[in-house]
C-alpha positions in Angstrom: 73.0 123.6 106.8 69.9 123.2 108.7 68.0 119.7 109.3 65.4 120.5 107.0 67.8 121.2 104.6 69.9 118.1 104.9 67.0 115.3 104.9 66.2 116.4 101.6 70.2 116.4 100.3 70.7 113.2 101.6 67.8 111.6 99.9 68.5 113.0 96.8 72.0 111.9 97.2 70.4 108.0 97.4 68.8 108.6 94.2 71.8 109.5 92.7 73.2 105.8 94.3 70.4 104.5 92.9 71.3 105.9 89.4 75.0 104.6 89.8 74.2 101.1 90.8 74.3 98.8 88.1 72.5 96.2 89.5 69.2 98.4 90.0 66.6 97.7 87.7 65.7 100.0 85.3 62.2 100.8 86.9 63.8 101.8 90.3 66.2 104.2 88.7 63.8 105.9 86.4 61.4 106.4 89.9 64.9 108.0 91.4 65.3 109.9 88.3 61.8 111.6 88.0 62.1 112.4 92.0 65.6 114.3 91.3 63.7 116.1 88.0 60.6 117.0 90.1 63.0 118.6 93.2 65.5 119.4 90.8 64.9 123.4 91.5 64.5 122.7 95.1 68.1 120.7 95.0 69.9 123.8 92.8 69.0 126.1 95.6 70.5 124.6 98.4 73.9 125.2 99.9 75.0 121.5 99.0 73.9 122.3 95.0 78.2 123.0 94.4 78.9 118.6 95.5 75.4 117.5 94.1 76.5 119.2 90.5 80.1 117.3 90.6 78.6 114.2 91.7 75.3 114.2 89.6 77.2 115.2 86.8 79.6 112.5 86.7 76.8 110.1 87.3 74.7 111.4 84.7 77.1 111.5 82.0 78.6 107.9 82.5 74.7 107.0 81.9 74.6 108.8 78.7 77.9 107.7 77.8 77.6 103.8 78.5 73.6 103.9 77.6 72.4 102.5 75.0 70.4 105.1 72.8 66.9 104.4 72.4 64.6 104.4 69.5 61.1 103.8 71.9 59.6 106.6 73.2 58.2 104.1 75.9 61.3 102.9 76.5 62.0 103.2 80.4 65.9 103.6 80.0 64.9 106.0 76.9 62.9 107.9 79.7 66.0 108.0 82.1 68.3 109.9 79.2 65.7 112.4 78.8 65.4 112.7 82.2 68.9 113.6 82.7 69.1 115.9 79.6 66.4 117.7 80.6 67.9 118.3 84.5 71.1 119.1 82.5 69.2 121.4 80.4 67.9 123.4 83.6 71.3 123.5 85.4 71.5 127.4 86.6 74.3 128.7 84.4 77.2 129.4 87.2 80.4 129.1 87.4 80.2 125.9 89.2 79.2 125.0 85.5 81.9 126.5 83.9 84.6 123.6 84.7 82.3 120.8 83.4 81.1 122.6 79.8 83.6 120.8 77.7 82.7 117.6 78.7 78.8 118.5 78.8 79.2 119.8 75.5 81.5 116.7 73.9 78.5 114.3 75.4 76.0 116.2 73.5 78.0 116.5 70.4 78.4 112.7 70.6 74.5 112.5 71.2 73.6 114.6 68.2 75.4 111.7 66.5 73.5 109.0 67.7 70.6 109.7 69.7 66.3 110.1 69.0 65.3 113.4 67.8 63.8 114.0 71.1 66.9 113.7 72.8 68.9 115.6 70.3 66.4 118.7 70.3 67.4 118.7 74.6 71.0 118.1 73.3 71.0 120.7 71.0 69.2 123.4 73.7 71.9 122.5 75.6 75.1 123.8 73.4 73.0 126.9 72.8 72.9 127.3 76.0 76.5 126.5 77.2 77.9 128.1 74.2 76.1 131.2 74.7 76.7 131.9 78.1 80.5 130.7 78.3 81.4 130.9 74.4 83.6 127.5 75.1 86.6 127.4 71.8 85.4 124.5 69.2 88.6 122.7 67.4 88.5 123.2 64.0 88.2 119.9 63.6 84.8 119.5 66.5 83.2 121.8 63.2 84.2 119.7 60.3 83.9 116.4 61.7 80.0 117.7 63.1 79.6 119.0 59.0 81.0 115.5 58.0 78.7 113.3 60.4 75.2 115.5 59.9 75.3 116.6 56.4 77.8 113.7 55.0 76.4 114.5 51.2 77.8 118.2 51.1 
């Protein structure tokens, strides 16, 4: 890995710190966030992307998991989700993916549940994607409990 290479890797490994801390405000992780979404292609394409994917991903789905969904577009934490669904969206579809699709895809199962349409329209892009590319197996019951919850009058 060459210096150039690693003073970039290392920063965007602070953002994802930032992202982790709790006691960051809300402002100073969205700023982190939106610097990892603007590099994001520059991050996939280094030699380091295989340990930035385990550890962003981890990070980013304990946000969406313990996040609170928002209703407010203007919203800063509602910025932060979309964010991350959007960098999760645009993760290149290899099989350093592969091992993390069944949880991706249970978080955005869980957010078609309970999310703002904006965020369920990224979610949604998402399973598409995953499912088209690595045709993950559904329980019967992922189906009928996703029939129950969206169209509970049929």
């Amino acid at each position: 890995m060459s210096v150039s290479e690693s003073i970039p890797v290392i920063t965007f490994r602070n953002y994802l710190n930032i992202l982790n801390d709790p006691s960051a405000k809300e402002e100073i992780k969205l700023k982190a966030t939106q610097e990892l979404s603007e590099h994001f292609e520059m991050i996939i394409q280094s030699s380091s992307y295989p340990s930035f994917l385990e550890t962003s991903l981890k990070i980013f789905m304990r946000i969406l998991q313990e996040g609170d969904p928002q209703f407010i577009q203007e919203n800063t934490m509602q910025h932060i989700r979309k964010l991350i669904l959007e960098m999760i969206h645009r993760l290149p579809i290899t099989e350093n993916l592969r091992q993390h699709v069944k949880s991706i895809i249970t978080m955005m199962l869980k957010i078609l549940k309970t999310d703002n349409e904006e965020n369920v329209l990224v979610s949604l892009r998402i399973i598409i994607e995953l499912h088209k590319h690595f045709r993950p197996s559904f329980n019967p019951e992922d189906s009928s409990r996703i029939s129950i919850q969206i169209y509970p009058t049929m």
